[in-house]
C-alpha positions as CSV (number, residue, x, y, z in Angstrom):
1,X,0.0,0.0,0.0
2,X,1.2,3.5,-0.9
3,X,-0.1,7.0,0.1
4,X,0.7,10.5,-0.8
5,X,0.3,13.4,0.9
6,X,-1.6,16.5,-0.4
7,X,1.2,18.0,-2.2
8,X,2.6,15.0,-3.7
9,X,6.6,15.5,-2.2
10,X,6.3,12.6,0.8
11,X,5.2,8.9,0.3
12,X,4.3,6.6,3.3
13,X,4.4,2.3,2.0
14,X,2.9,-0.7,4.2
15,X,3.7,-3.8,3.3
16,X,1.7,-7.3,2.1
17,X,1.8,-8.6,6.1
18,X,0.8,-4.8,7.8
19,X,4.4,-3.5,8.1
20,X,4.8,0.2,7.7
21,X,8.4,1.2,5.8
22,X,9.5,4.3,7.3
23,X,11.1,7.3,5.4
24,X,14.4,6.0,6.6
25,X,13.8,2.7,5.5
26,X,12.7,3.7,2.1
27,X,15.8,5.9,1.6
28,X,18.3,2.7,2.8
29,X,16.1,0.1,-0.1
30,X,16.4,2.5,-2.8
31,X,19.8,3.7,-2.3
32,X,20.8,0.0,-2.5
33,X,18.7,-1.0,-4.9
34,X,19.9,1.8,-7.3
35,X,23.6,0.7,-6.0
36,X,23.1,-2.8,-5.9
37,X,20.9,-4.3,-8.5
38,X,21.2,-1.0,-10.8
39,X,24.4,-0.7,-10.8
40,X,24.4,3.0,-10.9
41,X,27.9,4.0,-8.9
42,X,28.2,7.3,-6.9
43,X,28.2,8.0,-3.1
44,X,24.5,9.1,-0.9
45,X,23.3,12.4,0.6
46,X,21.1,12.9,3.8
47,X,20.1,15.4,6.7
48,X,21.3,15.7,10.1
49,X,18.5,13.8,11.2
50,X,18.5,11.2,9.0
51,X,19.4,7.1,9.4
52,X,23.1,6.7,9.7
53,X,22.2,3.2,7.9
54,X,22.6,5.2,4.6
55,X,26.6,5.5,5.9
56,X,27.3,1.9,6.8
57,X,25.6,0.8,3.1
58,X,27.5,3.2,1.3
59,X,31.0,2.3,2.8
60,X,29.7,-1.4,1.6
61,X,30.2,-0.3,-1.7
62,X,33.3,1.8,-1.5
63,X,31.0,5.2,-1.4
64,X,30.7,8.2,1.0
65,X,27.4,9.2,2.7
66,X,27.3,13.2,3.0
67,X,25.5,14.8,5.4
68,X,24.2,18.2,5.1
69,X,21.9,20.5,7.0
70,X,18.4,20.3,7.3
71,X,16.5,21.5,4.3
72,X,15.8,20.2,0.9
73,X,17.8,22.4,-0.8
74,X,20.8,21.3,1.0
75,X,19.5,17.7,-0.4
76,X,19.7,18.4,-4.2
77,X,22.5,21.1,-3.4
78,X,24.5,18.0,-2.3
79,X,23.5,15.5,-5.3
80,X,24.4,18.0,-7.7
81,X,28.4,18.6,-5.6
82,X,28.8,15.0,-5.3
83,X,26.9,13.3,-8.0
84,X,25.2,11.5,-5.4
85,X,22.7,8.6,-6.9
86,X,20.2,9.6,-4.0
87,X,19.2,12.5,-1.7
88,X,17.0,12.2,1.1
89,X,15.5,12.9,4.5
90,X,13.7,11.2,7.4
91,X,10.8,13.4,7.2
92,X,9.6,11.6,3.5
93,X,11.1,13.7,0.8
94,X,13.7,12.3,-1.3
95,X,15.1,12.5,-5.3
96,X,18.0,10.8,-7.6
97,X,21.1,12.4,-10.0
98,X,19.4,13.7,-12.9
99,X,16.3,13.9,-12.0
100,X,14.2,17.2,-10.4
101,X,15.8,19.2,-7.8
102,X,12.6,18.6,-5.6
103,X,10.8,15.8,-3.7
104,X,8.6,14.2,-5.8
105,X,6.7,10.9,-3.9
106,X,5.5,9.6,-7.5
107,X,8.7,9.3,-8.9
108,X,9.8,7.6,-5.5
109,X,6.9,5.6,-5.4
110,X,7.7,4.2,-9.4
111,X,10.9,3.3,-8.7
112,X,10.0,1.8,-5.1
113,X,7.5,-0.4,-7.0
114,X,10.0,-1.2,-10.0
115,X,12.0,-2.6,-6.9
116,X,10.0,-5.2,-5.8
117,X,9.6,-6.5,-9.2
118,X,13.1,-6.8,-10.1
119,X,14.0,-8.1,-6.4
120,X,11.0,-10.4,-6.4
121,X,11.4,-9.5,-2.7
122,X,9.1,-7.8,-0.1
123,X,9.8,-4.5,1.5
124,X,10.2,-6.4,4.4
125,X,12.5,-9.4,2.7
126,X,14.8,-6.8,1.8
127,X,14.8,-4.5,4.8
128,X,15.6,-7.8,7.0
129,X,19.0,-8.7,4.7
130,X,19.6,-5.3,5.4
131,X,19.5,-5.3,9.3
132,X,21.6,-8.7,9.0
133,X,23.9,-7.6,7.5
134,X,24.5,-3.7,9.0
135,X,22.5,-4.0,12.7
136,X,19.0,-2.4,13.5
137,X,18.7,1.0,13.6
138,X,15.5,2.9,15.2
139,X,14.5,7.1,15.0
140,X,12.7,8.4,17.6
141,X,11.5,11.8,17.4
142,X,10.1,14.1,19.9
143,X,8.6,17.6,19.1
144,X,8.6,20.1,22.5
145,X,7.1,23.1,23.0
146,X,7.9,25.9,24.8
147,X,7.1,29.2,26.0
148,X,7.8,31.9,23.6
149,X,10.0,34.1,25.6
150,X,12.4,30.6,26.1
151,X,13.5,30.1,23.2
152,X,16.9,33.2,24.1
153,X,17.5,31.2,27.0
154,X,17.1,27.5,25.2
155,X,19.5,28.6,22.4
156,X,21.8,30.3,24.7
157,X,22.3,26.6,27.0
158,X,22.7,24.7,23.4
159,X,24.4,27.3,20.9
160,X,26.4,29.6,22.8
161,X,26.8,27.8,26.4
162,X,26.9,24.8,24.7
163,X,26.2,22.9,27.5
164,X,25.1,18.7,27.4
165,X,23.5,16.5,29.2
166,X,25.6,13.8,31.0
167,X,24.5,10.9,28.9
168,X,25.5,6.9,29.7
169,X,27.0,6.5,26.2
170,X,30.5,7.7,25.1
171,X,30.5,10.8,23.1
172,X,32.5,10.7,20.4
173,X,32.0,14.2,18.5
174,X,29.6,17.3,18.5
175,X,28.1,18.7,16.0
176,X,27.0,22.5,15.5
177,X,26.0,22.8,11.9
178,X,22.4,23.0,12.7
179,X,21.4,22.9,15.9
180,X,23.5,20.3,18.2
181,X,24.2,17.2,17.4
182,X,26.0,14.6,19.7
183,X,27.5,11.6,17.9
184,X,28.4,8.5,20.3
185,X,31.0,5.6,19.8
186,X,28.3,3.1,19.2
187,X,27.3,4.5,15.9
188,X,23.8,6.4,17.5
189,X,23.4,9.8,17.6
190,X,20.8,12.5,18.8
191,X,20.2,16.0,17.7
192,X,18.1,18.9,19.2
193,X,17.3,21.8,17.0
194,X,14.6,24.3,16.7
195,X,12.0,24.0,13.6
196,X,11.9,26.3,11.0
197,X,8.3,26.1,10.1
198,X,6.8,26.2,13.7
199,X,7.2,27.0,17.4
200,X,8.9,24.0,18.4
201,X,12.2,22.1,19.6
202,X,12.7,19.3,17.6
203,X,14.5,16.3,18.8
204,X,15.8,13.3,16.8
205,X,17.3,10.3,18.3
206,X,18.6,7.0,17.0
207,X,20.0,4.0,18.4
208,X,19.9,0.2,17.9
209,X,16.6,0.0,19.9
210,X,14.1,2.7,20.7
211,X,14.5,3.0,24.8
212,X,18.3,4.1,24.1
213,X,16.9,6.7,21.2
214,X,13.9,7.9,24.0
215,X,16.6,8.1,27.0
216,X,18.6,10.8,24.8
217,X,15.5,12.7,24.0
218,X,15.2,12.7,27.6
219,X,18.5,13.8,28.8
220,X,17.8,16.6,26.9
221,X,14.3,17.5,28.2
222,X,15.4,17.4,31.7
223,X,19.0,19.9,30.7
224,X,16.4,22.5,28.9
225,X,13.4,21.5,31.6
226,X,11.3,20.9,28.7
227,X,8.8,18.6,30.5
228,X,6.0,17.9,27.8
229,X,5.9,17.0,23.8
């Protein structure tokens, strides 16, 4: 089963058996589809808060995963700099080289069907050889509000204080491209940023099971005493 939304630029799948394929998901099929069973050759592009999946399949093939800030523009911007095959996000847009510098969810949703027919494989088939083979990863997102007059003091702990919360995992690097990002040894990472379409902090967290994604979220809602999302 496939659905659009209103505009056309996202695409949501559910598989034969009830499964839902998540934006992230879809992003790490067709990348190795296109890569794989294609043959096209050239590295991958995501966001900041995007599956960190995409990097561990493109260092399978000898290719680089770029990531960029948050935005589509940065998306096709980086296809276009790397002559990536694929640009996407975990939020449902994505495109490949050559063709519009926009999300387009028909075109995704052709070529996720064309997929399947050449695999002769299930969403899920193909998402399980995947976990196999490069681990489990899981996105867990929380959207907080705040009061208005906050936000100074929330950017001032995270952008200019810069301060973290003490977290269980080992931090390995720090991010400050687009909001904060914290990247830990283990491969997992979380990232706290405000949105830019509505009065909210965005958090994205991923790990190889969803109570080690939720514990970061909350690490950083007790550090900015953001109680509620």
């Amino acid at each position: 089963g496939i659905a659009f939304d209103g505009d056309g630029d996202r695409l949501g799948v559910v598989d034969k058996d009830g499964s839902y394929i998540d934006a992230n998901q879809i992003l790490c099929l067709l990348y190795n589809y296109l890569r794989g069973f294609k043959g096209w050759t050239g590295p991958v592009v995501r966001n900041l808060a995007t599956t960190h999946m995409l990097d561990r399949i493109a260092e399978s093939y000898g290719e680089k995963c770029y990531e960029v800030p948050i935005g589509f523009k940065y998306i096709s911007s980086g296809i276009d700099e790397h002559d990536a095959i694929l640009g996407g996000e975990s939020s449902g847009g994505l495109t490949v080289r050559g063709h519009i510098h926009g999300k387009d969810s028909i075109y995704a949703a052709s070529l996720f069907i064309e997929m399947v027919c050449a695999t002769g494989m299930s969403p899920t088939e193909m998402m399980n050889r995947l976990e196999e083979k490069f681990g489990h990863y899981e996105l867990v997102e929380a959207n907080l509000s705040f009061a208005k007059e906050r936000k100074p003091e929330i950017e001032r702990i995270l952008m200019v204080e810069k301060r973290l919360p003490k977290f269980d995992a080992e931090v390995v690097r720090i991010g400050y491209e687009d909001g904060c990002k914290v990247y830990f040894a283990d491969e997992s990472f979380v990232i706290c940023r405000f949105s830019g379409t509505e009065p909210l902090l965005r958090i994205f967290a991923e790990a190889s099971n969803p109570e080690i994604a939720k514990k970061y979220i909350y690490a950083f809602r007790v550090l900015l005493n953001l109680n509620e999302y």
